[in-house]
C-alpha positions in Angstrom: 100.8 24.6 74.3 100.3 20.7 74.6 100.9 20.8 78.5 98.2 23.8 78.6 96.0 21.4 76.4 96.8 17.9 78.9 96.0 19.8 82.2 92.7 20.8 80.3 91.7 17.3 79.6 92.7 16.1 83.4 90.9 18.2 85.4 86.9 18.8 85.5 86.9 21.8 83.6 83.2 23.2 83.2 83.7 25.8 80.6 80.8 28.0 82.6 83.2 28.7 85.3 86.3 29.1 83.8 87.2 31.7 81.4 90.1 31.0 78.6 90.7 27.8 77.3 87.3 27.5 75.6 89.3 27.4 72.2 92.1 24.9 73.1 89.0 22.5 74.3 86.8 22.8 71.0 90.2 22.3 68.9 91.2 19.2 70.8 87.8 17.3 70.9 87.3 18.8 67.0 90.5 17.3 65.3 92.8 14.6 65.5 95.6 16.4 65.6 96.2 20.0 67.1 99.9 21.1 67.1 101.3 24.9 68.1 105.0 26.3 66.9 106.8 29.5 67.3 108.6 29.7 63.9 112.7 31.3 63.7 110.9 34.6 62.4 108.1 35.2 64.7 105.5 33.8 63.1 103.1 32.0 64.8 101.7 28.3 63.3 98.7 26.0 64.7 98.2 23.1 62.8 94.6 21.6 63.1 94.1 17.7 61.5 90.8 16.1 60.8 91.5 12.7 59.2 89.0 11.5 56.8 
């Protein structure tokens, strides 16, 4: 997930052109903190942090 969301931010990524990884672009530029896990029992967790 985070090296998916780094190679975003590098190259010129015109959302108009591309499709998938809209999302992961609003999440990163929206929060201050975007984290993914894959949990023991399949569960999936995304934390999104907007500090105050």
């Amino acid at each position: 997930f985070q090296s998916k969301l780094e190679s975003l931010c590098q190259e010129d990524y015109d959302p108009l052109e591309k499709e998938g990884g809209r999302g992961l672009m609003f999440m990163n530029q929206l929060t201050d903190e975007v984290s993914y896990q894959r949990l023991s029992d399949e569960r999936n967790c995304l934390l999104m942090r907007k500090w105050c």
